[in-house]
N, C-alpha and C positions, 0 to 999 in steps of 0.2 A: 794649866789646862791645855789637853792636846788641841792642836787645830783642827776642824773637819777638813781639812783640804791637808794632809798630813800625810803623806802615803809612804812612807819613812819603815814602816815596818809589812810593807807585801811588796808579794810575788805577784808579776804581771807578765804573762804571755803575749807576745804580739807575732801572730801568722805574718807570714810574708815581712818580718821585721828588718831583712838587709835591704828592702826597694828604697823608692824614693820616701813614700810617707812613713813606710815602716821604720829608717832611721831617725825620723825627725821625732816620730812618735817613742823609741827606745830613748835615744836623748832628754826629752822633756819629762819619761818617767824618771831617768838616774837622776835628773836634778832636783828630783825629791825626794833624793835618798833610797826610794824603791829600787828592790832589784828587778832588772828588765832582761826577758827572756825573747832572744833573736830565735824564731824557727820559723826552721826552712826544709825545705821540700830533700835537700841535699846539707849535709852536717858541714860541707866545707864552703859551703857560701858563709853558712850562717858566721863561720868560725874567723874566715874573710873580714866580714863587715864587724864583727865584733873585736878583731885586731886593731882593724882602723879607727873605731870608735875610742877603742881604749888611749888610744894613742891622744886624739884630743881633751877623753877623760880619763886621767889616770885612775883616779880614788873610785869611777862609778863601778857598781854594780851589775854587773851584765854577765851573762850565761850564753851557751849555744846547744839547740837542739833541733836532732833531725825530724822534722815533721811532716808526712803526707797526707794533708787534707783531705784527700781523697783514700787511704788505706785504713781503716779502721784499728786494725792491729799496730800498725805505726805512732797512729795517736796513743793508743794504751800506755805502750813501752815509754812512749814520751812523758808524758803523765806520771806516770809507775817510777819512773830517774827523776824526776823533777821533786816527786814529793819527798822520795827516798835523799835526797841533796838538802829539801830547802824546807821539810818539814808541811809544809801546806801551798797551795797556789790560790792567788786570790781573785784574780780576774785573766779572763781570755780576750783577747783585741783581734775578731777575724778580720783580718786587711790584704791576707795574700789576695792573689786576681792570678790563677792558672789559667790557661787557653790553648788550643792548639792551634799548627801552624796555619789552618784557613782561618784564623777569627781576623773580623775587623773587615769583611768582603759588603759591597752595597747587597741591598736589600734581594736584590733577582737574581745574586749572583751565588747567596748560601744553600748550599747544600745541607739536606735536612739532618742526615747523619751528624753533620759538621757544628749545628745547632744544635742538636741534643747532648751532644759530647762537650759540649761550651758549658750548658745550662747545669749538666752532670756535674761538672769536674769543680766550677764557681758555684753555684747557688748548693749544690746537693755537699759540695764537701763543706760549705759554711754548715748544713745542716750537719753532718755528719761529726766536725769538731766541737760544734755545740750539744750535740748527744754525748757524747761522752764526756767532755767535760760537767756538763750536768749530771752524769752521773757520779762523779767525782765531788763535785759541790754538792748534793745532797746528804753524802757522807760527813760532811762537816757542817749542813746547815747555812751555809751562804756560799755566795760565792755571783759574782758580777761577769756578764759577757757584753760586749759591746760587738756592733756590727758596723762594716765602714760600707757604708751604701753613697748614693748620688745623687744631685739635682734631678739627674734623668730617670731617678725610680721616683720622682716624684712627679716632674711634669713632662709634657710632650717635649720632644726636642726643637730648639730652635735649626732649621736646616740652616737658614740664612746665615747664619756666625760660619758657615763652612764655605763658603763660594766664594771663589777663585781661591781654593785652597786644594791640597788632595785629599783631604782628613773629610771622616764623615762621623757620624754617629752610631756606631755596629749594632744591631738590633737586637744583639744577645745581649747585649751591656745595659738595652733598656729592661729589658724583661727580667737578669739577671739582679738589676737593682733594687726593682721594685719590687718583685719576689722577698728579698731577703729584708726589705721595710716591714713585710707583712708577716714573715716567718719569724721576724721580730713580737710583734704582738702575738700571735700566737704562743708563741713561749714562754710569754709574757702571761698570758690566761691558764695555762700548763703547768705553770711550774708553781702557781699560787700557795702559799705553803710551805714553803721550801728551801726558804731563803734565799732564792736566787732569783736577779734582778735581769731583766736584757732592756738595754737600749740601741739606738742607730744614729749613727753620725753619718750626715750627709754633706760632703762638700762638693761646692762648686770647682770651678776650672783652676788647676794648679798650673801655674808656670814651671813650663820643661824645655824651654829649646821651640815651642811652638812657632806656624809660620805668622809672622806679622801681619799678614791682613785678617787671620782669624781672630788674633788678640783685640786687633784693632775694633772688629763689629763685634767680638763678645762682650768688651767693655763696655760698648754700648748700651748696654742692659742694665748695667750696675751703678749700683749709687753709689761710692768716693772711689775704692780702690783698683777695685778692676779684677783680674783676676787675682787667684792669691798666690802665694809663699806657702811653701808646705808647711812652717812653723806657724803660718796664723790657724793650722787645727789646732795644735796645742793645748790650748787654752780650756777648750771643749771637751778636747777628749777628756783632759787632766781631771776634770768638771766632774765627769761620770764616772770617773775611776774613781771618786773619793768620796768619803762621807757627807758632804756636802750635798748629794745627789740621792738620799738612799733612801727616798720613797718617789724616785721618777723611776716608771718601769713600763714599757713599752712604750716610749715616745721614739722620737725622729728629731731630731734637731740639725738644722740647717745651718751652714754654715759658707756663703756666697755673697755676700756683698749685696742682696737684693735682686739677683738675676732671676731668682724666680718669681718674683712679683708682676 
């Protein structure tokens, strides 16, 4: 009897799959035998990080495709090679994070243009690859999208975890998150019908090189670990990409150690 947690026979897209989380998340798909789809804004990143990958797994499964989130027509053609290659795709993982080069400026210092083109390019191109991939899953009657949202689209930021540090909490990144929790459920009441399921994974703080005194009063919040490991989404995401999950549809699921309790 097949396993519900089996994903041995789909296709899985993961936006922004050469970043930090987007590799960790193409890896824990090949290790179960799915094939895992690297796209990227640019065909030779994607093609980059799936050399490298291969290199620590030879036998896995993995593809590269050029994807702009933000271009409609780019998605198509993507989509249009994909199915043409692999016969069907079975779920979308939106996890890129595009910005331009003022994101991340404190609160008095954004320009509004500069905020809108943030809010455009993340939250509207998550909308934007999730339209058409739903339209694509309809045709076939299911088809699974996951969104990779934040603690911060869930609650108010802690400022305090940022002092005596240079890092702050960009205010497009709150809005951007929460937004896309909610355009979750909405999707979620939309698509009723149709066999297409959307959830949202939300993790807390990954360790990247951060500076040490932020690690230090973030942990503070958190009940054992502290921050995480990019492989402790894994688990989660795995969760929702398989049968195991396939009457949860528009939740949020948290994944931070308790920081936001």
């Amino acid at each position: 009897m097949k396993s519900q947690y089996n994903l041995s026979d789909k296709t899985i897209v993961v936006t922004g799959g050469a970043g930090l989380l987007g590799r960790a998340f193409i890896k824990s798909i090949c290790d179960t035998g799915a094939t895992a789809v690297i796209a990227e804004y640019k065909l030779s990143i994607a093609q980059q990080a799936q050399d490298e990958l291969q290199q620590e797994m030879p036998d896995a499964n993995i593809k590269s495709v050029e994807m702009d989130i933000t271009s409609k027509s780019s998605i198509e053609i993507a989509i249009e090679a994909l199915v043409k290659d692999k016969g069907t795709i079975d779920a979308l993982v939106n996890n890129a994070y595009p910005r331009n080069q003022a994101y991340g400026q404190s609160f008095f210092e954004v320009e509004y243009a500069d905020f809108c083109e943030n809010i455009g390019m993340n939250l509207g191109g998550y909308f934007l690859t999730s339209q058409q991939f739903a339209n694509y899953f309809k045709t076939q009657q299911s088809g699974n999208i996951i969104n990779i949202s934040s603690i911060y689209g869930v609650i108010a930021p802690k400022f305090e975890v940022y002092d005596n540090t240079e890092m702050t909490m960009p205010v497009e990144y709150a809005a951007i998150k929460a937004g896309l929790i909610h355009l979750t459920k909405y999707m979620c009441k939309y698509f009723k019908g149709t066999g297409i399921r959307v959830n949202t994974l939300s993790p807390g703080g990954i360790l990247d090189n951060q500076n040490p005194n932020f690690i230090a009063a973030y942990n503070k919040f958190c009940s054992n670990k502290g921050m995480l490991n990019k492989e402790d989404l894994t688990g989660a995401l795995l969760f929702l990409l398989s049968d195991a999950s396939q009457f949860i549809s528009g939740q949020n699921i948290i994944v931070d150690d308790g920081f936001t309790l």
